[in-house]
N, C-alpha and C positions, 0 to 999 in steps of 0.2 A: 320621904323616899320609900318607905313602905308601904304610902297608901298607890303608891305610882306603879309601885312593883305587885303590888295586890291586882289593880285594878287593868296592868295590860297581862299579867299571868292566865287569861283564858282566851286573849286574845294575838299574842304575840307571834305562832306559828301560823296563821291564817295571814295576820299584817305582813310577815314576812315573804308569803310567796307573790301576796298579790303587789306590794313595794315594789318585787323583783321585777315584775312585767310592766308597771310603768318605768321601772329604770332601761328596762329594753327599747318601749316606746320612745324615751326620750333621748338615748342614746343612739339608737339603730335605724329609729324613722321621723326626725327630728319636729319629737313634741315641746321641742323648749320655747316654740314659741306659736301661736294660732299663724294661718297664713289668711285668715282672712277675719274682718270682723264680723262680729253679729251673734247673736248665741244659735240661729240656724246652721248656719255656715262653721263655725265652730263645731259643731254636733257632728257635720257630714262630716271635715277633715276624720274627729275620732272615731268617727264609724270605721270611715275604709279604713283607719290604722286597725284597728279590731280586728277588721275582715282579713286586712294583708299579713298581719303575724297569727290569725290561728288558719290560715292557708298554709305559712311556712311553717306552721308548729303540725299543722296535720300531717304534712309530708316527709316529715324529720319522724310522726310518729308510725307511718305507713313504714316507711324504710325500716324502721328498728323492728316489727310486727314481720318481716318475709325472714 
């Protein structure tokens, strides 16, 4: 237990934001499952998911910025 605790102890605030946006992905622009096969095609689905949540995250950050 301590070496567990040792070893995510410089990593745990980093895991935890970037957790948070795949849980968004998979909850808000349904990554739970590929819509197409192939690791190309898979690639492109999580691109545009990339693109389409830091579009919605830049616009959330623009509004809070005026």
């Amino acid at each position: 237990m301590a070496r567990l605790e040792a070893f995510n102890q410089p990593i745990h605030r980093i895991r935890g934001r970037i957790e948070k946006i795949f849980g968004t992905w998979k909850r808000s622009y349904g990554l739970r499952r590929m819509r197409w096969r192939g690791l190309a095609k898979a690639g492109v689905q999580i691109r545009l998911t990339a693109i389409a949540y830091n579009m919605k995250r830049s616009l959330k950050i623009i509004a809070l910025a005026r």
